[in-house]
C-alpha positions in Angstrom: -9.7 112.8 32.0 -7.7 115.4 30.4 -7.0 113.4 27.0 -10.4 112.9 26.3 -11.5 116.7 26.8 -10.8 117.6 23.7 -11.7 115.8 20.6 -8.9 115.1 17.8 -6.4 116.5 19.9 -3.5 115.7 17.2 -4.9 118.3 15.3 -4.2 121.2 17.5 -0.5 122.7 18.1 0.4 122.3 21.4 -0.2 125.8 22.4 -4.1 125.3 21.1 -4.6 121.7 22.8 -3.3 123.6 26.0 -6.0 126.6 25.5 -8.6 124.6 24.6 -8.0 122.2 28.1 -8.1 125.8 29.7 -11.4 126.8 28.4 -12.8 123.1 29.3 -11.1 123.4 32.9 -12.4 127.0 33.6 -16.1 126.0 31.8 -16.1 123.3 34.5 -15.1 124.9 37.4 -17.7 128.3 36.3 -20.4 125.6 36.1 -19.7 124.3 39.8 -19.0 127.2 41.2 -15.7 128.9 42.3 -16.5 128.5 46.0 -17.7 125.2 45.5 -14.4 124.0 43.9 -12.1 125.7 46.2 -13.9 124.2 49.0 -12.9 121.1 47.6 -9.6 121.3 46.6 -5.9 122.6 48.2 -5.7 125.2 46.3 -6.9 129.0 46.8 -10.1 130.8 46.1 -8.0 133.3 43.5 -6.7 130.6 41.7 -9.8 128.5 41.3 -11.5 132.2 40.7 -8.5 132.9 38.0 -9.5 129.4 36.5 -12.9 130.4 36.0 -12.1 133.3 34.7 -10.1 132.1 31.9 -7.2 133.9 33.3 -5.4 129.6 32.8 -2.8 130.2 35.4 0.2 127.4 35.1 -1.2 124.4 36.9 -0.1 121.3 37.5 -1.3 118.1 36.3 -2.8 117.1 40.0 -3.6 120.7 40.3 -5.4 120.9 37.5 -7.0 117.4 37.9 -8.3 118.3 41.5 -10.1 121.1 39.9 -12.1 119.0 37.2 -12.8 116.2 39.7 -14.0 118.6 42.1 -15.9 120.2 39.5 -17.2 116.8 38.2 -17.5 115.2 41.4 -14.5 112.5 40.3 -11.8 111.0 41.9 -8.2 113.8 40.9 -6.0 110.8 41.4 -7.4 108.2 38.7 -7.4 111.9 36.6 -4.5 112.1 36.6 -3.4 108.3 35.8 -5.7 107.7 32.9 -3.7 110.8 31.5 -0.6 109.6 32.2 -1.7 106.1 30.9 -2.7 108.3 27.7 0.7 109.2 27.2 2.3 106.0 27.6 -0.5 104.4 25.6 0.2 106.6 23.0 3.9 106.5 22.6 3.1 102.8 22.4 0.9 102.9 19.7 3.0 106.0 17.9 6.1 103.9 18.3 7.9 106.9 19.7 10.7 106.2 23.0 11.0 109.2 24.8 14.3 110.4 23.3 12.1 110.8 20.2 9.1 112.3 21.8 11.1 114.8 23.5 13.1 115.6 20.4 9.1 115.9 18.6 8.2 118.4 21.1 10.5 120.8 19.9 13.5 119.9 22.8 12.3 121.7 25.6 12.2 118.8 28.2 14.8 116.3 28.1 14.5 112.8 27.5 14.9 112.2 31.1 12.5 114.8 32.3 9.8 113.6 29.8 10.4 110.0 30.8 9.9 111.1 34.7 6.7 113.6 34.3 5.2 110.8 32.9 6.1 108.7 35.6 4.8 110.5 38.2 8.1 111.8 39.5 8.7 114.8 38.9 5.8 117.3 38.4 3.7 117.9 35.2 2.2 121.3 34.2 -1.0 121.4 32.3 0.7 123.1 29.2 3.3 120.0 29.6 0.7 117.2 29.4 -0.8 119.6 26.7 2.7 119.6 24.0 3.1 115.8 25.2 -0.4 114.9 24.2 -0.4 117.2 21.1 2.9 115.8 19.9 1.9 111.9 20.5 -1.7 112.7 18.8 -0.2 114.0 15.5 2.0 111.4 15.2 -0.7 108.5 15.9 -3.4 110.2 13.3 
């Protein structure tokens, strides 16, 4: 799951949790193999190659975790909602609402935008669960 790739993850700026989920996304899809993963997944031999590469092109959340679980041989949906449970745990346990999170993550997503990417209803990007998850973490330390 994408909030336990990285260890102390409050202690990274967003922008370094993001790279560092990257490297661990593109170290397990180079280990599987790029043909292997994209045989596996919806998504394109380029942007499973690009992944690979290092080349971290903007994924989503279920994009993202189809890669790892097919890298992993896991299951991309429970990937994706032990990470959102991650969030949600973690507001709880950083007593932060969503208005505040949001405000915490520098004011780029609304309150209502972070409250429905963690939901599930609208679309998460990788970089997204990565400020989210950096900004909870710090606060929880």
């Amino acid at each position: 799951m994408f909030h336990e790739l990285v260890s102390d993850p409050g202690e990274h700026t967003p922008e370094e949790l993001y790279a560092a989920l990257a490297a661990e996304l593109a170290d397990a899809v180079e280990s599987a193999g790029v043909d292997a993963v994209a045989a596996r997944t919806d998504l394109d031999r380029e942007t499973v190659a690009a992944v690979a590469a290092g080349d971290a092109p903007e994924l989503t959340l279920e994009e993202a975790a189809a890669l790892l679980a097919a890298a992993e041989d896991d299951d991309a949906e429970s990937i994706v909602l032990l990470s959102r449970d991650a969030l949600m745990m973690g507001m709880s346990q950083a007593v932060l609402d969503v208005e505040a999170l949001a405000a915490e993550a520098g004011g780029d997503l609304e309150a209502r935008e972070v409250q429905s990417k963690i939901e599930g209803r609208f679309p998460m990007t990788l970089r997204e669960f990565a400020l989210l998850h950096a900004t909870i973490r710090a606060r929880v330390r």
